[in-house]
N, CA, C and O atoms as CSV, one atom per row, in Angstrom:
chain,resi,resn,atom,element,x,y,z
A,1,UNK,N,N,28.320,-25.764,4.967
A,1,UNK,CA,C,28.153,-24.312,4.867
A,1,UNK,C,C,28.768,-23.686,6.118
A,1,UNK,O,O,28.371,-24.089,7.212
A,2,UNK,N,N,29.952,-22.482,6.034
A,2,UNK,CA,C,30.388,-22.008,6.836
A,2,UNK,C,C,29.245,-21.110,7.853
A,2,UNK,O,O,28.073,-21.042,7.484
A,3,UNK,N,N,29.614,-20.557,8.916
A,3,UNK,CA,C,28.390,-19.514,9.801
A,3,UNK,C,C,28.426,-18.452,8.670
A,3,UNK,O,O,27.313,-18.198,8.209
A,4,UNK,N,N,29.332,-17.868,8.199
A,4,UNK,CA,C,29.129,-16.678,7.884
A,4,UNK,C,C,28.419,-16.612,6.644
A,4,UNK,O,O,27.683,-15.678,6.324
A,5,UNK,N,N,28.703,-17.817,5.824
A,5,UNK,CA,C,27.502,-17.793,4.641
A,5,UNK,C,C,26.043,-18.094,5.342
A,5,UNK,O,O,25.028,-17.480,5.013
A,6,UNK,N,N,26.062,-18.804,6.042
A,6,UNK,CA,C,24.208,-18.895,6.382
A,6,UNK,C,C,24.118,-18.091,7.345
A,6,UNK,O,O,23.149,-18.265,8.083
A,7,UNK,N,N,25.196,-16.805,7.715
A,7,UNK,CA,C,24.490,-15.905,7.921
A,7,UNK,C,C,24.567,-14.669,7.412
A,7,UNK,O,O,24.121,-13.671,7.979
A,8,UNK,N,N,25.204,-14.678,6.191
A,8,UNK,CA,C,24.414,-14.075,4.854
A,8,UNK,C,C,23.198,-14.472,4.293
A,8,UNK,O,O,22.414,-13.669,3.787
A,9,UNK,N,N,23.051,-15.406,4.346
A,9,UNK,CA,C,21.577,-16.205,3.650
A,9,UNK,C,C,20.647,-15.271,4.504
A,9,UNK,O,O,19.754,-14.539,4.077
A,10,UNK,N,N,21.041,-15.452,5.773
A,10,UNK,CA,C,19.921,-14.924,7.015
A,10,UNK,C,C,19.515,-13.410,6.460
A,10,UNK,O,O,18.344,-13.062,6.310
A,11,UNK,N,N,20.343,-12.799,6.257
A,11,UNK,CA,C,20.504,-11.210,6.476
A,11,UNK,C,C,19.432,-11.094,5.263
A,11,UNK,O,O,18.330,-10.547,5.309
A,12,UNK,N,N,20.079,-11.788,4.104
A,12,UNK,CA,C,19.652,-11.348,2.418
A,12,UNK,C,C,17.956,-11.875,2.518
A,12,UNK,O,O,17.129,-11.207,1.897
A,13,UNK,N,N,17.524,-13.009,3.267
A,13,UNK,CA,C,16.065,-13.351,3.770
A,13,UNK,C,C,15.395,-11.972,4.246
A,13,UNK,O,O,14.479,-11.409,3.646
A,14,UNK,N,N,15.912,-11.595,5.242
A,14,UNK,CA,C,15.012,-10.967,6.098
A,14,UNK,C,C,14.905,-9.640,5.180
A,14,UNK,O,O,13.921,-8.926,5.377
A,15,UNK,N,N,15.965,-9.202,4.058
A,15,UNK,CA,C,16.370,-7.972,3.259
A,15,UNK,C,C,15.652,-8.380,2.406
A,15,UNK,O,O,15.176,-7.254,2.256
A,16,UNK,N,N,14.952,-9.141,1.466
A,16,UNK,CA,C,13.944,-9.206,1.188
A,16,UNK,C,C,12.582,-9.025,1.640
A,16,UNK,O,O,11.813,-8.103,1.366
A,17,UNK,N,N,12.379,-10.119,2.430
A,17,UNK,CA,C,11.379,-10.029,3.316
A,17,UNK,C,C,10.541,-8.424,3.482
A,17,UNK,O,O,9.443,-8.014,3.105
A,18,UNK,N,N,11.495,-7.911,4.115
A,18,UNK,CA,C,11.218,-6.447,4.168
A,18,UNK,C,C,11.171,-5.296,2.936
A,18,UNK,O,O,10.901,-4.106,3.100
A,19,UNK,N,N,11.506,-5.963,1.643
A,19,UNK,CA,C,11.213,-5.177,0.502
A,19,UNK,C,C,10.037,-5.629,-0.088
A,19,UNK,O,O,9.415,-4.843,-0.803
A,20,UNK,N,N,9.587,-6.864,0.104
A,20,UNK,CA,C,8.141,-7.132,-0.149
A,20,UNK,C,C,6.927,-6.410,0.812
A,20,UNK,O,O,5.820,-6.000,0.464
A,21,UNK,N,N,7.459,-6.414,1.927
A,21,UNK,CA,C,6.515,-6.307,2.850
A,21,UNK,C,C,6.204,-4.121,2.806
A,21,UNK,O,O,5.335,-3.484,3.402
A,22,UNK,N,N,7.094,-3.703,2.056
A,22,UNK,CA,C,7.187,-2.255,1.834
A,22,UNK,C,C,6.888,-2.010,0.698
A,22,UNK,O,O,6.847,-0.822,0.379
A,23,UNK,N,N,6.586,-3.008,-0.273
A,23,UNK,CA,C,5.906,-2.756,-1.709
A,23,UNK,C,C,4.456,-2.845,-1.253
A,23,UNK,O,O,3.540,-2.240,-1.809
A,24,UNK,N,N,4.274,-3.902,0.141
A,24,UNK,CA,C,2.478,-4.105,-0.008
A,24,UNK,C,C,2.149,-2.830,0.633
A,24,UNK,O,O,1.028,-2.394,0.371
A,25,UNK,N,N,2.753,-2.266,1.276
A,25,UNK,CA,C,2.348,-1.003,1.716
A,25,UNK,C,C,2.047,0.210,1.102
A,25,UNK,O,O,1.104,0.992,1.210
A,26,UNK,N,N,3.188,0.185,0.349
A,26,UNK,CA,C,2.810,1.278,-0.851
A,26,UNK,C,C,1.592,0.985,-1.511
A,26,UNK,O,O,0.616,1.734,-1.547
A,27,UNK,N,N,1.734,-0.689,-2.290
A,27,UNK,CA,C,0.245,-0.986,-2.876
A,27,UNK,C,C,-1.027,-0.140,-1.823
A,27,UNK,O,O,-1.773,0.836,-1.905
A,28,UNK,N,N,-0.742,-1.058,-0.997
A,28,UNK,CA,C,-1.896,-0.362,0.305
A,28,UNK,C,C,-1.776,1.272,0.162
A,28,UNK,O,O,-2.883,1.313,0.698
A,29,UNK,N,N,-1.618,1.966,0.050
A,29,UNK,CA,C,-1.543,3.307,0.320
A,29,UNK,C,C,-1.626,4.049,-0.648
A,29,UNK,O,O,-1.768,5.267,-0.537
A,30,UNK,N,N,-1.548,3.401,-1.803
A,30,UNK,CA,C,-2.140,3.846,-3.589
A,30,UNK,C,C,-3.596,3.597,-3.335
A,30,UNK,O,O,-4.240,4.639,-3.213
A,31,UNK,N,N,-4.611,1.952,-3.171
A,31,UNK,CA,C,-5.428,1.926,-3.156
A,31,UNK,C,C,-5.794,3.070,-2.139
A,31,UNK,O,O,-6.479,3.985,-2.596
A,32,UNK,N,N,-5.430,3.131,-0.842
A,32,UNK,CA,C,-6.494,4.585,-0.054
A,32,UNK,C,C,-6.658,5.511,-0.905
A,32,UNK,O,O,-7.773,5.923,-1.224
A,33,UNK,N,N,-5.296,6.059,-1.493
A,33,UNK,CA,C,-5.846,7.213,-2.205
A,33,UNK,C,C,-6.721,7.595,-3.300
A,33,UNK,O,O,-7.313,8.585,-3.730
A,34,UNK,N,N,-6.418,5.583,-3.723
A,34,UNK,CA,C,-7.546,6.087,-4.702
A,34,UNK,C,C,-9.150,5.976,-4.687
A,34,UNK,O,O,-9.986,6.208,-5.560
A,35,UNK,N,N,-9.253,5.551,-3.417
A,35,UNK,CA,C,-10.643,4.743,-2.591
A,35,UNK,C,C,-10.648,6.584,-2.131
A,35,UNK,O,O,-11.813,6.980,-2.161
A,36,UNK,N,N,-9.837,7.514,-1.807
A,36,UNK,CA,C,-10.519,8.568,-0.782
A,36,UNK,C,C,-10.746,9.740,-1.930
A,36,UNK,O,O,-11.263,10.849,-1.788
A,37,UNK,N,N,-10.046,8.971,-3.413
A,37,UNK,CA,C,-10.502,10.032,-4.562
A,37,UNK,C,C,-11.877,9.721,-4.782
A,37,UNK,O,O,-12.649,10.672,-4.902
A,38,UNK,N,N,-12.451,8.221,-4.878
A,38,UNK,CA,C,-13.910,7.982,-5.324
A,38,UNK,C,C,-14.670,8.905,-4.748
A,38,UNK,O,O,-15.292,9.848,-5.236
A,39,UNK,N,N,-14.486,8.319,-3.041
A,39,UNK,CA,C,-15.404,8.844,-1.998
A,39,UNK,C,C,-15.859,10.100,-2.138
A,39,UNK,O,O,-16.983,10.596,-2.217
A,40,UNK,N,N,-14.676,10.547,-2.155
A,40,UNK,CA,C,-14.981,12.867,-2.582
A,40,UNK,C,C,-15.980,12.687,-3.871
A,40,UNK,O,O,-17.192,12.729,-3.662
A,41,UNK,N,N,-15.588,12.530,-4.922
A,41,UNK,CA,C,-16.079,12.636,-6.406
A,41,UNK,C,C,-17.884,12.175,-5.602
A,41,UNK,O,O,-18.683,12.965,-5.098
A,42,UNK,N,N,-17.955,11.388,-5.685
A,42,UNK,CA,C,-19.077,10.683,-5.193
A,42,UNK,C,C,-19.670,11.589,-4.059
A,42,UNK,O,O,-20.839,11.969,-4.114
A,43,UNK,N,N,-19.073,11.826,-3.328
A,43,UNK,CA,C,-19.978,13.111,-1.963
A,43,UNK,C,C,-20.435,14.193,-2.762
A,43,UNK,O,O,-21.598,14.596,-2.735
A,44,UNK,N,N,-19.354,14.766,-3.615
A,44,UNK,CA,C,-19.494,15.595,-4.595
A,44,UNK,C,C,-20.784,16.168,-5.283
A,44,UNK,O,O,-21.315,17.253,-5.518
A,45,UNK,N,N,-21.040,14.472,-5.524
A,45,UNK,CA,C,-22.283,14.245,-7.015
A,45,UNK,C,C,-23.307,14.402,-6.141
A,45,UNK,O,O,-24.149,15.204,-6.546
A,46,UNK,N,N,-23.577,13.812,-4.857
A,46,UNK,CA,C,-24.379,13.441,-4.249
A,46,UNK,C,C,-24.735,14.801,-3.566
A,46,UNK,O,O,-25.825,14.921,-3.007
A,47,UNK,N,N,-23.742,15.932,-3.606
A,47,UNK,CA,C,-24.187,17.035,-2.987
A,47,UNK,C,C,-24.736,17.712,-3.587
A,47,UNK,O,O,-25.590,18.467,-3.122
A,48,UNK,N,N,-24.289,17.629,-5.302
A,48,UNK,CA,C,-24.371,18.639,-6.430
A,48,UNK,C,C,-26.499,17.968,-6.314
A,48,UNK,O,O,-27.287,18.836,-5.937
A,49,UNK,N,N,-26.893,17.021,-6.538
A,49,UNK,CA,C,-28.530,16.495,-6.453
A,49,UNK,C,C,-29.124,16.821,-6.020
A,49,UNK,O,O,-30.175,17.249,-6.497
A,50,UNK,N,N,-28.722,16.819,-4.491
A,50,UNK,CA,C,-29.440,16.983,-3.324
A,50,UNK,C,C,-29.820,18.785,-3.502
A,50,UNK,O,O,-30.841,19.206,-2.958
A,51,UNK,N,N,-28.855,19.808,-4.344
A,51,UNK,CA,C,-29.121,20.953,-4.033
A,51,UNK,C,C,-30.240,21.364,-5.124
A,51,UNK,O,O,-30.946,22.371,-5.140
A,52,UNK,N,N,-30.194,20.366,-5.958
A,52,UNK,CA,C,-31.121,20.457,-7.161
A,52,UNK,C,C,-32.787,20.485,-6.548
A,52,UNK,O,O,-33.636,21.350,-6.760
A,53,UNK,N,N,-32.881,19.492,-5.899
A,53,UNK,CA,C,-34.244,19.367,-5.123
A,53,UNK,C,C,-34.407,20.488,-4.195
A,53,UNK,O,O,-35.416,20.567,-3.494
């Protein structure tokens, strides 16, 4: 294998690498939003009770 193909191999590794590692983030950052939609809904309910009493 010449340098310049294994260091294409190199480049196209790490160019992955970094498109996985920016999908888990997004994943990550869908779940917050949808963890900071519960939370509200839920403070929500819990406020709407509390005013009942």
């Amino acid at each position: 294998m010449d340098p310049v193909e294994s260091l294409m191999e190199l480049i196209e590794g790490k160019s992955k690498a970094k498109t996985k590692q920016k999908q888990k983030w997004r994943e990550i950052e869908q779940l917050k939003e949808k963890l900071e939609k519960e939370i509200e809904f839920f403070n929500g309910s819990v406020e709407h009770l509390l005013e009942e009493y």
